[in-house]
N, C-alpha and C positions, 0 to 999 in steps of 0.2 A: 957515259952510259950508266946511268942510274939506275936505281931500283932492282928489285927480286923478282922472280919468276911468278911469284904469288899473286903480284900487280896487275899480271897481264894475261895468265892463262886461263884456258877455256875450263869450265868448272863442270859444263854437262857433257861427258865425255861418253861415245857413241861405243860401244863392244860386241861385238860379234864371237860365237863361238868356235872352236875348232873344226864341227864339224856341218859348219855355214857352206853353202856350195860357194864357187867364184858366181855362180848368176847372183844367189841372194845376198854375195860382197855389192855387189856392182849395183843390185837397187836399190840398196841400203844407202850406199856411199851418194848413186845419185840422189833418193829424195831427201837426205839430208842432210847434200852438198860439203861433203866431207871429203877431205884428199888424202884419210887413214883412217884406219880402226886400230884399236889393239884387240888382242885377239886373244882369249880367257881359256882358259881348260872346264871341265866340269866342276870343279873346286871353287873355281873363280880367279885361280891366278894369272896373270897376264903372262902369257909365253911368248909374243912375239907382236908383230904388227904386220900390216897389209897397206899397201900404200896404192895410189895412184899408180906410179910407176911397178910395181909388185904385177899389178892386173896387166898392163901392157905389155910387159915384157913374158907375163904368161901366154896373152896370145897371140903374141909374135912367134912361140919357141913349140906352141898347142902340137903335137900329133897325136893324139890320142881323143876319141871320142866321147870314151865314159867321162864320167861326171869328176870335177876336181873340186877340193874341198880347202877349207882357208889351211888348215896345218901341213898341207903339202905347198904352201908359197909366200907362206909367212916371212917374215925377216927377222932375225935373231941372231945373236941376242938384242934384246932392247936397252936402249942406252936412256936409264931415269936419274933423276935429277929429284934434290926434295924442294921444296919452295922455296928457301929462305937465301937459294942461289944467287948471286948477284948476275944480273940481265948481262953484264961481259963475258962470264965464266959459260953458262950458258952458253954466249955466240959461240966460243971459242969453241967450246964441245962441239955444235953442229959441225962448226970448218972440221975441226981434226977428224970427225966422222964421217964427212960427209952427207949428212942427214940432214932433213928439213925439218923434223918435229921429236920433242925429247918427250917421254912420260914424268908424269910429275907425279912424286910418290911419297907418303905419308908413315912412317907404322906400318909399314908391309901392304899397305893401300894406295889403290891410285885413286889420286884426287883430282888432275889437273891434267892438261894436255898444252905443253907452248910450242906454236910452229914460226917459223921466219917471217911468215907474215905476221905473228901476232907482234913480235918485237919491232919489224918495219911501222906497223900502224902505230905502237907505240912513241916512235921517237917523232914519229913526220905529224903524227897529229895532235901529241900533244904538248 
């Protein structure tokens, strides 16, 4: 299992605010086929993430009417990673977490985004 995280992660990475409703997660996520955002404060810091699974299990648990916004179903903390990772360390982080996708962070910046898929496509394709 070769290679750094740098190799393989997604470079244009999708952000949503805190005070994003779950509708505008949900058409965000669908039209740009994304199975997470990270999710920034007014600053710009990443405080948390919204996943796939984040949104389902919101409206499996929904009683409430009014409006629900990303910082009320965020996942956090987030578990980042800097690039120069080695792609095992990495896996092994997702297992021990149980998570699908790490942030990849630079200098106090996110630069990158790697999920399971991006490491499955890496090894099987090339």
């Amino acid at each position: 299992m070769d290679g750094t995280v740098e190799e393989i992660m997604t470079t244009a990475v999708v952000c949503a605010k805190t005070d994003y409703s779950v509708k505008e997660l949900m058409e965000i996520m669908d039209r740009e086929e994304l199975h997470c955002m990270p999710i920034i404060d007014c600053e710009g810091f990443c405080v948390g993430i919204v996943s796939g699974a984040d949104l389902i299990r919101w409206h499996k648990i929904r009683k409430r009417s009014t409006e629900v916004y990303a910082h009320e179903i965020l996942s956090h903390p987030v578990i980042t990673v800097s690039p120069q990772i080695e792609l095992k360390d990495a896996v092994k982080l997702m297992i021990s977490n149980n998570i699908h996708h790490l942030l990849v962070m630079e200098s106090g910046e996110l630069i990158g985004i790697v999920s399971v898929m991006d490491v499955l496509k890496h090894f099987i394709l090339d």
